[in-house]
C-alpha positions in Angstrom: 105.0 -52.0 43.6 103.6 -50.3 46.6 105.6 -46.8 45.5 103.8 -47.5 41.8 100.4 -47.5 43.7 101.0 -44.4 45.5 102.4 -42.5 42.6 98.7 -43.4 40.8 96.9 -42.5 43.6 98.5 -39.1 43.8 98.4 -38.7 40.1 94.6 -39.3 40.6 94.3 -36.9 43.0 95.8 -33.9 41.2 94.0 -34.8 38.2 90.6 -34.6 40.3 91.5 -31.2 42.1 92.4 -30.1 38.9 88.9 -30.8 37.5 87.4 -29.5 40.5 89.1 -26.4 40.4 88.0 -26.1 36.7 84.8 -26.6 37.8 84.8 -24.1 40.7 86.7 -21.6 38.1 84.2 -22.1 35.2 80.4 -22.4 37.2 78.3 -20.1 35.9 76.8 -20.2 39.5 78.9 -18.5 42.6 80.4 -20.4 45.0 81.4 -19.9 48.1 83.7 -22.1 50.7 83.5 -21.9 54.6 85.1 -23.2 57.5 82.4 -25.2 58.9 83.8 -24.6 62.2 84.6 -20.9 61.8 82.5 -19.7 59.3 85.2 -18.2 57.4 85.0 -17.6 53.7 88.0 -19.9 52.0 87.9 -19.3 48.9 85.1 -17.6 46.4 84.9 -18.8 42.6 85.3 -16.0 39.8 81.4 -15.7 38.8 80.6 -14.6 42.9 83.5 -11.8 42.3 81.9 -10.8 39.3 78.4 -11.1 40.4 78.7 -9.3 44.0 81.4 -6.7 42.9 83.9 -7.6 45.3 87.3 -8.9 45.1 88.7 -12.6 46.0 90.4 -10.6 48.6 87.8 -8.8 50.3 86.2 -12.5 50.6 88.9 -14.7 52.2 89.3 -14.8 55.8 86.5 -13.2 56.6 83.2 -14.4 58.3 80.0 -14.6 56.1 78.4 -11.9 57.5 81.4 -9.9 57.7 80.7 -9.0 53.9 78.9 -7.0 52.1 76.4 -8.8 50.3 76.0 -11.3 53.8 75.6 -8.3 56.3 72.3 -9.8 57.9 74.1 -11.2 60.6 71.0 -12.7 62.8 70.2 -14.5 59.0 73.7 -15.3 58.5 74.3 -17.0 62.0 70.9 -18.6 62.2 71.7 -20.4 58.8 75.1 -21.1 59.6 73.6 -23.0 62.9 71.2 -25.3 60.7 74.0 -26.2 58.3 76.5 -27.4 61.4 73.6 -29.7 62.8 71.3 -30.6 59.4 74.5 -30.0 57.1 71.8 -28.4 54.2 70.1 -25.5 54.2 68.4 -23.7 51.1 66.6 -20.0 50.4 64.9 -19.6 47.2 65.2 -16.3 46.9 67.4 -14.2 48.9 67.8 -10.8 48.2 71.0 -9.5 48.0 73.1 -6.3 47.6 76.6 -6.1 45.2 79.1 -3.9 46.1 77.6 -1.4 43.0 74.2 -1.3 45.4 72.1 -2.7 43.0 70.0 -5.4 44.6 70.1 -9.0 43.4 67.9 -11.6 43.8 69.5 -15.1 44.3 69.0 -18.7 44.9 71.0 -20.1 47.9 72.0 -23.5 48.5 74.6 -24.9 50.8 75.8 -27.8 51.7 78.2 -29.0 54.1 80.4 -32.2 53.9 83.8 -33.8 54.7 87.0 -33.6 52.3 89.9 -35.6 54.1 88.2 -35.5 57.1 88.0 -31.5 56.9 84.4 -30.0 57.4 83.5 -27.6 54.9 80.6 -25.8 53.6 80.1 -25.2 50.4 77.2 -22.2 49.3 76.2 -22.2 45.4 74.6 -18.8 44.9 72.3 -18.5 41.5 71.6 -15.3 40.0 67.8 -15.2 39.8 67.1 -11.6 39.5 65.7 -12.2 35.5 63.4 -14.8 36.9 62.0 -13.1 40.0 61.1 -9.6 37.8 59.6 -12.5 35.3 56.9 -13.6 38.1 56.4 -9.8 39.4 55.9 -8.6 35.9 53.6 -11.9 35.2 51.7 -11.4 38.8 51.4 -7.2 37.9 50.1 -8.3 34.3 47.8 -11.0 35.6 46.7 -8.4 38.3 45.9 -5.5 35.8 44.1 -8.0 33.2 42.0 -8.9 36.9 41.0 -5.9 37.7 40.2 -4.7 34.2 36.5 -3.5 33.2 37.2 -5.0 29.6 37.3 -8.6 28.4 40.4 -9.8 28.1 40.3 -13.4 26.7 42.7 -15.9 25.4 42.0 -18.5 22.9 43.5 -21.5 21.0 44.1 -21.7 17.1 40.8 -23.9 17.2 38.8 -21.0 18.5 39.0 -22.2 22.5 38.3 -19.9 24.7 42.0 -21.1 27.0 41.5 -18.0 29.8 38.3 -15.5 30.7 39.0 -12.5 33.1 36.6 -11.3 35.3 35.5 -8.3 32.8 34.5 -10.9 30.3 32.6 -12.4 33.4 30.4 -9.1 33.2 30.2 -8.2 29.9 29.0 -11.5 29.0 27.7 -13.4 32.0 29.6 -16.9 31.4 31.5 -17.0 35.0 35.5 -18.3 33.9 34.9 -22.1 34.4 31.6 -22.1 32.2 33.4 -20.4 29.2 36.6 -22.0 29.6 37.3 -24.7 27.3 34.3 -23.9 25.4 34.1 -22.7 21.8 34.2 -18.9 21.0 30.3 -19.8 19.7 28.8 -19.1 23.2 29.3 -15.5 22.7 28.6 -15.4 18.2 25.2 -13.8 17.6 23.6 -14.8 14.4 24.7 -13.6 11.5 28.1 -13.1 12.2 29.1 -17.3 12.1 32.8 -17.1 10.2 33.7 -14.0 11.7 35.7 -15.6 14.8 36.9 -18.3 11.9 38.4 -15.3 9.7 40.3 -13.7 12.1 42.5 -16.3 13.6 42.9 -17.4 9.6 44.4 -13.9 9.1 46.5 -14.1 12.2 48.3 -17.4 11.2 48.8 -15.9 7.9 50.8 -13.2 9.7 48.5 -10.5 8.6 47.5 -7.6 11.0 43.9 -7.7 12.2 42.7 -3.5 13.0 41.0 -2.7 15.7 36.7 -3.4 14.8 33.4 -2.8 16.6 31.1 -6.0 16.1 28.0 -7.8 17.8 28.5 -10.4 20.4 25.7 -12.1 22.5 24.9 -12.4 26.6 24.2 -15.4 28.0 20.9 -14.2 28.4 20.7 -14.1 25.0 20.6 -10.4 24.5 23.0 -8.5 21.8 25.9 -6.6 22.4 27.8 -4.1 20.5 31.4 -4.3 21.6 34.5 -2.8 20.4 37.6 -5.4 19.9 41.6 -5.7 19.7 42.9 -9.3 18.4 46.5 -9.6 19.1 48.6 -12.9 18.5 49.9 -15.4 20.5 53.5 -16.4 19.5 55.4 -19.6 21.2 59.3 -19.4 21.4 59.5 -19.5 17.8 57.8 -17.1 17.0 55.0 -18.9 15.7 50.9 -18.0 16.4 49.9 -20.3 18.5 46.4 -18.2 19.5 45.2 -15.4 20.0 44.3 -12.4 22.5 41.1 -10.7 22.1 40.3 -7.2 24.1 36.4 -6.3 23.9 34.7 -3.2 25.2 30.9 -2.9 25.6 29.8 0.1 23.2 26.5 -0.6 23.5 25.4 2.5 25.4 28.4 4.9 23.5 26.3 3.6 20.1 23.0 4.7 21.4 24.4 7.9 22.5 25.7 8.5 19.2 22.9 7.4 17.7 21.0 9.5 19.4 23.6 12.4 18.9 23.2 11.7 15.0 19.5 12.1 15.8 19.7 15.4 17.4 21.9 17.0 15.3 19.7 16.3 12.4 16.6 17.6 14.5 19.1 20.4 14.6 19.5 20.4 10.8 15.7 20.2 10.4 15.1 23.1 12.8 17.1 25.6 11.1 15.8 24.5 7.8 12.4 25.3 9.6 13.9 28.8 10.1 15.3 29.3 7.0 11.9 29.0 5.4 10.0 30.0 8.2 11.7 33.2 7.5 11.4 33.2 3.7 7.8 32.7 4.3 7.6 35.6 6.8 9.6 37.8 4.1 7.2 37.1 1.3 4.0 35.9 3.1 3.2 39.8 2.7 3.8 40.9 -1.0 2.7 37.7 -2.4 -0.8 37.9 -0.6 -1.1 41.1 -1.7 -1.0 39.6 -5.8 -3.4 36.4 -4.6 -5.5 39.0 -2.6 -5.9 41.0 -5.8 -6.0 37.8 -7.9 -9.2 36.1 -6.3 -11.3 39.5 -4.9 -11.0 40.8 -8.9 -12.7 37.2 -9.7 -15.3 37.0 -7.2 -16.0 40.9 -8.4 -15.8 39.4 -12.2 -18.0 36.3 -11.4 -21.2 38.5 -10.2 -20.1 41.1 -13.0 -20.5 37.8 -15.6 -23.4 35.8 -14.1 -25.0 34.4 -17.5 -22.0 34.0 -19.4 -21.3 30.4 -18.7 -17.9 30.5 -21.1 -16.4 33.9 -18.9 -17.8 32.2 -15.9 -15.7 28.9 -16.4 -12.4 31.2 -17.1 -13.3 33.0 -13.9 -13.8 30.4 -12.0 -10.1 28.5 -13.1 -8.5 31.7 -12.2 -9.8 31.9 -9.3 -9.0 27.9 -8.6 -5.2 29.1 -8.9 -5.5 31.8 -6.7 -6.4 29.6 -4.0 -3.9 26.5 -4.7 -1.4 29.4 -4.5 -3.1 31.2 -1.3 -3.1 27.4 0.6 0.5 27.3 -0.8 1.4 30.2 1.4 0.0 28.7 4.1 1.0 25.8 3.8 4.8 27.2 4.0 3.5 29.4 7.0 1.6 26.5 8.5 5.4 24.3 7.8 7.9 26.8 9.0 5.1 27.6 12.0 4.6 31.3 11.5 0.7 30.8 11.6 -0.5 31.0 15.3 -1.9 27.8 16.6 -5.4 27.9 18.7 -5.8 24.5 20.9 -8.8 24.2 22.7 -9.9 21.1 24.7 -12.1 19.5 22.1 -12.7 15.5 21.5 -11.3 14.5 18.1 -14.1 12.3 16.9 -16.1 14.6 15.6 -12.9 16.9 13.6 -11.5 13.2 12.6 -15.6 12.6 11.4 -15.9 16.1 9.3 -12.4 15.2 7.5 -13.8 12.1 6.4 -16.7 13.3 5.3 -14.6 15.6 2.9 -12.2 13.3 1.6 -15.8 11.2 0.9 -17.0 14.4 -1.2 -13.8 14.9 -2.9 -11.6 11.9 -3.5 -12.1 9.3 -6.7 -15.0 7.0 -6.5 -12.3 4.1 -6.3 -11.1 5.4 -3.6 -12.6 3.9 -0.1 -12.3 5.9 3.0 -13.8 4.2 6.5 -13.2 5.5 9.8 -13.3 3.5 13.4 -13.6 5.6 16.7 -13.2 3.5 20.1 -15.4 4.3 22.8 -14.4 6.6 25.5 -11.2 8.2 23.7 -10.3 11.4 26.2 -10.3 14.9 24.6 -7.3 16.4 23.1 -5.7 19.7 23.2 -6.0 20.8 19.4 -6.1 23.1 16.7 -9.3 21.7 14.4 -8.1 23.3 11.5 -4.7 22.1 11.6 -5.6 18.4 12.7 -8.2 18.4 9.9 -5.2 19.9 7.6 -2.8 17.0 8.9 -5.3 14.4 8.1 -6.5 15.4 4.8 -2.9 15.7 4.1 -2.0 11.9 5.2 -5.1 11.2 3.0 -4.4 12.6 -0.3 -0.8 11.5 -0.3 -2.3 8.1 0.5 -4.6 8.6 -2.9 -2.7 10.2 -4.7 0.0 7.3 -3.7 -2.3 4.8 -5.8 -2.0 6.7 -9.3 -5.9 6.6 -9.9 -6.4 2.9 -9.1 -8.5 1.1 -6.0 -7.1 2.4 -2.7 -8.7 1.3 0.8 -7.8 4.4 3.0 -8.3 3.5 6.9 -8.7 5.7 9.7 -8.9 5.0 13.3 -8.8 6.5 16.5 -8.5 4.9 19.8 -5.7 5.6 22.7 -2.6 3.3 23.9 -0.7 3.1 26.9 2.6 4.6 26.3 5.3 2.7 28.4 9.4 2.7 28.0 9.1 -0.6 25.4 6.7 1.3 23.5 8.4 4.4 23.3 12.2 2.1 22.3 10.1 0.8 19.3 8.8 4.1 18.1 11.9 6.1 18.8 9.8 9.3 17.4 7.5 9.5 20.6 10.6 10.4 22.7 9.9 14.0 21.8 6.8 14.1 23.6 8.4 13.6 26.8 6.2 11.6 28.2 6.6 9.9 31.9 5.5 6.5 31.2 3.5 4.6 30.7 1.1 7.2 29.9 -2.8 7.0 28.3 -1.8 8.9 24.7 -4.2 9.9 22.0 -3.5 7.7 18.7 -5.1 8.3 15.6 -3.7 6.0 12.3 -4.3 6.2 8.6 -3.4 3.0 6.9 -3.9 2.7 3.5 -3.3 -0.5 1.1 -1.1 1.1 -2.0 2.2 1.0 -3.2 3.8 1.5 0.2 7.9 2.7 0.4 11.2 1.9 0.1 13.3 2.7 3.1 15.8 5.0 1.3 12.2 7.4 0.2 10.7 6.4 3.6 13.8 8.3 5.2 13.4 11.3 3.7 9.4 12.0 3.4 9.6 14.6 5.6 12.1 16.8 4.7 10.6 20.4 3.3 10.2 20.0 -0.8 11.1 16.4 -0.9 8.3 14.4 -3.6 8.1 11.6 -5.1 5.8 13.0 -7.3 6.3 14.2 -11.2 7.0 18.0 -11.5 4.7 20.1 -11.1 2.2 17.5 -9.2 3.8 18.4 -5.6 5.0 20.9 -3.3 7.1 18.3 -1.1 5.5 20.2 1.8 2.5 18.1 2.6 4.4 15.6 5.2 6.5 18.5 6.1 3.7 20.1 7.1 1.5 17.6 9.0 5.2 16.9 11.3 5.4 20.3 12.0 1.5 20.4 13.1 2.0 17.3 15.2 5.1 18.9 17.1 3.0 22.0 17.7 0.5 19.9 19.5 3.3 18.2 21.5 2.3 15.4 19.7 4.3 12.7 17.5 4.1 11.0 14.5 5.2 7.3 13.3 5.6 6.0 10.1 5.5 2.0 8.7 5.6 1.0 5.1 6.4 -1.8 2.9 6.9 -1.9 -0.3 3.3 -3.5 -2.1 2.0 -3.6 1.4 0.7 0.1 2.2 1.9 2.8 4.5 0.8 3.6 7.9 0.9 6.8 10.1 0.1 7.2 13.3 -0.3 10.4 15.2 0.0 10.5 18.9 -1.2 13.3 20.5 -1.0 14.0 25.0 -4.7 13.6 26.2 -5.9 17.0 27.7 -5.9 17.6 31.1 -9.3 18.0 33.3 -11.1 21.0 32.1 -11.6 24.3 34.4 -14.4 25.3 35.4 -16.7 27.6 32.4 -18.7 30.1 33.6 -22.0 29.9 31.6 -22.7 32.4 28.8 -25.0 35.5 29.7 -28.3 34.8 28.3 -29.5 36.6 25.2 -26.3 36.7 23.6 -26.4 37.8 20.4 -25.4 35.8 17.4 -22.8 36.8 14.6 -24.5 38.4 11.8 -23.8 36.1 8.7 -21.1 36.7 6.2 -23.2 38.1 3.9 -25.3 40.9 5.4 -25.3 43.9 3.9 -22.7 46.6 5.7 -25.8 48.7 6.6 -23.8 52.1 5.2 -21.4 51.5 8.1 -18.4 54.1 7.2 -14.9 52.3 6.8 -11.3 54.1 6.8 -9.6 51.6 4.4 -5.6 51.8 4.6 -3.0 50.2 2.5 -0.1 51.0 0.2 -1.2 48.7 -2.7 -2.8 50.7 -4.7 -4.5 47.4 -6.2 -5.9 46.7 -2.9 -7.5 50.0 -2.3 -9.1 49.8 -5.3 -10.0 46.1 -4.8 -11.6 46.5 -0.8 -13.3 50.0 -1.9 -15.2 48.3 -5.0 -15.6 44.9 -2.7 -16.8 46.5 0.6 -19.0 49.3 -1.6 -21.4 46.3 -3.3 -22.1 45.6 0.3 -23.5 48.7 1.6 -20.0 50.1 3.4 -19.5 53.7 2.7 -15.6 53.3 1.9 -12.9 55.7 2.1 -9.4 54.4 0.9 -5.8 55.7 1.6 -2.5 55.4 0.0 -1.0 57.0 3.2 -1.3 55.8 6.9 -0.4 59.4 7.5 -3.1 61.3 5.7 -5.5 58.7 7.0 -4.5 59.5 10.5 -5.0 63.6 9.9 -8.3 63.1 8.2 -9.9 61.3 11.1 -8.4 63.5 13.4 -9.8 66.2 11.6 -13.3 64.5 12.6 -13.0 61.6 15.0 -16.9 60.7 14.2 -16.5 60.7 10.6 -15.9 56.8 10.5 -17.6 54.0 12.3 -14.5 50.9 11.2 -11.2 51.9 10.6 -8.5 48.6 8.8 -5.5 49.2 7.9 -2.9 46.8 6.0 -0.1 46.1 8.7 3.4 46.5 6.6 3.3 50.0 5.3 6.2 53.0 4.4 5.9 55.3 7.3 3.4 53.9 10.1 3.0 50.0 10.9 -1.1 49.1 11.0 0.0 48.8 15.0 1.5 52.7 14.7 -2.2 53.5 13.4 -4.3 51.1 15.7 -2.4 53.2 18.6 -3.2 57.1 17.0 -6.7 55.7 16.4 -7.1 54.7 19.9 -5.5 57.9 20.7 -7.6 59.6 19.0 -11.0 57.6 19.6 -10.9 55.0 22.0 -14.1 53.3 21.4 -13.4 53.2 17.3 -12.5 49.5 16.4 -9.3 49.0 14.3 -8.5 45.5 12.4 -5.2 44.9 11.0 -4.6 42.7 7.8 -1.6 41.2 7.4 0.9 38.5 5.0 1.4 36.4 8.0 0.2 36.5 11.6 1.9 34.7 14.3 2.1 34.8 18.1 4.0 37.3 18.4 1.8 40.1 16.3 -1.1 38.4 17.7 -0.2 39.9 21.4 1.3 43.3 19.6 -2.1 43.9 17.9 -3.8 43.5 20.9 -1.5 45.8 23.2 -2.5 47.9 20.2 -6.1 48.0 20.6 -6.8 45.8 17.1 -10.3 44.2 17.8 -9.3 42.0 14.6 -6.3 40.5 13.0 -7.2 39.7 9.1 -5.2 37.3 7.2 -4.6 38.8 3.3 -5.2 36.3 0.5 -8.9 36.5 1.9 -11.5 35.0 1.0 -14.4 37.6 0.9 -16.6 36.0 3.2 -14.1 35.7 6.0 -13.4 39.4 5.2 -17.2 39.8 5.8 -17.0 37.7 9.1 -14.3 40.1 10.3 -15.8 43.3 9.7 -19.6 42.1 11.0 -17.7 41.2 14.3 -16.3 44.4 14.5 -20.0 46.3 13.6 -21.4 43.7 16.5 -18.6 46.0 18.7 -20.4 48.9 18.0 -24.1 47.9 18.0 -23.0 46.4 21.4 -21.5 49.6 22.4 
């Protein structure tokens, strides 16, 4: 019986060694067994061989730090000391090195207890290398989405926000634990309510969201313009769980593009300008000539026909075309800025007061104009013609807006301070470049008509755009008026609604103190009028239009000059060299074969000094305005004259003499 027992008890025992040994030969942890006296390495299970590198026979026999992977020997021996008296000891993550080099991070646990009242020491070594480059990849990611300048934000199915980096801290100004937990709504703007709701639909179908720009609001309630990625987040089975959201602030990128798209069409406008500045320039010249010939012929025919009422009517519509197509010309020069621009310190009142007055003598009965001056408004530096030009232009588009019915037309004229919000809210004024705030001229015509769409309110001033049927409109008047307003520095706004009117408002800079004026020297003499006779003053008349010879030679004569007119600039020339006192006025047309009217103001002045010289020209501009006078011209004559201003010119020039 006793021999029975024993055999059991032996049986039992091989049976557990032979689990144990299946255990220590299948563990997919290594294991390691140690004298606990000696410290020597018994035996080492078959996942530590292939784990480390080294063989079961470069492990047994030897002392733990005797091998590779165990070389710290201070470590080694102060461990081994805690397990002999605690029996226990444990290292989370221990780095080690395999025989290969590579380095291996591990979780160490070892125990020591008795087996048949033998010591030993058992280590379990866990491969945790996947894990610890989990948590440094996790601790680098969380890092980088830290110290990000976007806002990187997570968020549940439902839309809550689950995580808020500190980017999203400053581009919206929740801090984390005020947006956490909260709906996505704290940052929605108006307007854009289902967008958030659409794009985590999309997501759980599986569809791709592309990267969008969008408006999302501060907590101080201001918008942003932000650029967004949405990415999904997937749980182990792959399924979206939430989402990831990456948002930019583009609010500042959009207003430079914005104000990029602005400059560039400035840019686009500008050399339009050119182009038909240039155009103008080319034909300013020949096509005066045919309107100078046009209207001096019918002032000549109008005295020839006084008392024929029927020839004076046809006389007098000719002559109405002539000067439509004369202001035409100038209107293009005026557009394209190839007339010269005289500002003078001068308060507008009055210029704004004589406009009025005209539009009152000329505009339909039905149509009311009134006009409201503040006190005290500071002078302006400013052309009178060309603000009385801009205005009557604003006016009769605003008339002729209302297709002959009722029309209120109101003008006013007072000043505003011009500060940053101002100038964000009437984005034109930035041209003025102002240094706000700043006391700025404004002067508004509002009128009551039809007012605009926005798609015709964006284009109004582009050169030749109208509204109006053909042959009613040169699509230059608004062109015009702009390009006055940027010659005086100046600005112009425009507001309109449809059935609720259109306003513009010109800004203009307020002049700056005036310099001192010396006082005129008594007794000066007045200009003669347009009209007085030419007193049998002698006049060297030079142009290669053969038409406008004959025109300024029949013209001038009725008037009492004693005219001598010349095909050729050089002929001219010889003839008053031949005798320099032969002539008392010498004009010449400036854009002739052979010699310019500069070439022959410069031999006249060779010549004789004292003799004045006027030059008539298509177009004048600055820049023949300073060559005339480098010249010697006394007088620059636009052609396409009136024959009074032609009078004007050539009395100031006789006042010369007498004053000589």
């Amino acid at each position: 019986m006793a021999a029975g027992k024993l055999d059991e008890t032996l049986d039992a025992l091989r049976i557990s060694e032979s689990r144990y040994r299946r255990l220590f030969e299948t563990a997919r942890d290594g294991i390691l067994l140690l004298n606990a006296q000696t410290a020597q390495i018994e035996d080492a299970n078959p996942y530590l061989i292939e784990m480390l590198g080294y063989s079961h026979e470069e492990f047994l026999g030897k002392k733990l730090w005797e091998v590779g992977p165990f070389a710290d020997v201070a470590q080694c021996k102060e461990m081994f000391a805690i397990l002999q008296e605690k029996g226990y000891v444990r290292y989370e993550d221990l780095p080690l090195r395999a025989k290969s080099g590579h380095r291996i991070d591990v979780e160490f646990v070892s125990n020591a207890y008795d087996c048949e009242g033998v010591k030993v020491i058992q280590c379990n070594v866990r491969d945790i290398t996947a894990h610890v480059e989990a948590e440094r990849a996790l601790r680098e990611f969380k890092a980088i989405v830290e110290a990000s300048d976007d806002a990187i934000i997570s968020k549940s199915m439902e839309g809550i926000i689950r995580s808020w980096n500190p980017g999203a801290e400053r581009l919206f100004g929740f801090t984390a634990p005020e947006a956490i937990g909260q709906c996505m709504d704290i940052i929605i703007p108006e307007g854009h309510p289902d967008e958030e709701r659409g794009i985590l639909d999309r997501l759980a179908r599986g569809e791709q969201v592309e990267h969008f720009e969008t408006f999302r609001r501060h907590k101080d309630g201001h918008l942003l313009q932000i650029s967004a990625t949405i990415s999904p987040i997937r749980d182990a089975n792959g399924k979206v769980i939430g989402a990831s959201k990456i948002a930019r602030d583009i609010t500042e990128r959009m207003r430079a593009e914005a104000e990029r798209v602005s400059l560039e069409e400035q840019l686009r406008e500008a050399q339009k300008l050119e182009a038909i500045g240039t155009l103008a320039g080319g034909i300013a010249h020949d096509f005066n000539n045919i309107i100078a010939t046009i209207l001096g012929n019918a002032e000549l025919a109008g005295e020839d026909t006084r008392g024929i009422p029927t020839a004076q009517k046809s006389i007098g519509e000719i002559a109405k075309a002539g000067r439509r197509a004369r202001d035409l010309v100038r209107q293009i020069l005026s557009f394209s800025r190839r007339q010269p621009i005289e500002r003078k310190r001068m308060p507008l009142a009055p210029v704004v007061a004589e406009s009025v007055r005209l539009m009152r003598a000329t505009f339909p009965a039905s149509t009311i104009v009134t006009f409201h001056c503040d006190a005290g408004v500071p002078d302006v530096r400013a052309d009178e013609t060309q603000i009385q030009q801009a205005l009557l232009n604003l006016a009769t588009n605003s008339m002729q807006a209302a297709l002959g019915g009722p029309q209120n037309i109101e003008i006013q004229l007072d000043t505003v301070l011009v500060d940053a919000a101002y100038e964000d809210a009437h984005p034109p004024m930035r041209s003025m470049h102002l240094s706000p705030p700043t006391l700025t001229v404004r002067l508004r015509v509002r009128d009551d008509g039809p007012g605009m769409e926005p798609a015709t309110m964006s284009r109004i001033f582009e050169p030749f755009f109208t509204t109006k049927p053909m042959g009613e409109g040169t699509g230059l008047g608004l062109s015009v008026v702009r390009g006055i307003l940027q010659a005086h520095e100046g600005a112009i706004v425009v507001a309109s609604r449809l059935g609720q009117g259109t306003t513009f408002t010109l800004y203009l800079p307020v002049a700056e103190a005036p310099a001192a004026v010396p006082d005129a020297p008594a007794g000066a003499d007045a200009l003669p009028c347009a009209n007085a006779s030419g007193m049998g003053l002698r006049l060297l008349y030079i142009d290669d239009d053969e038409a406008q010879v004959d025109l300024v030679t029949r013209v001038l004569q009725r008037r009492g000059y004693k005219v001598s007119g010349h095909l050729d600039a050089r002929a001219a020339i010889n003839l008053l060299r031949s005798d320099p006192s032969a002539f008392d006025i010498v004009v010449s047309d400036y854009n002739m074969p052979y010699m310019s009217g500069l070439d022959v103001a410069r031999a006249v002045r060779a010549i004789r000094a004292d003799l004045p010289v006027g030059i008539v020209s298509g177009f004048i501009d600055e820049r023949l305005l300073a060559q005339a006078r480098d010249a010697g011209a006394c007088e620059l004559i636009v052609k396409a004259f009136d024959i009074a201003e032609f009078g004007e010119a050539l009395h100031r020039m006789a006042q010369g003499i007498n004053r000589g």
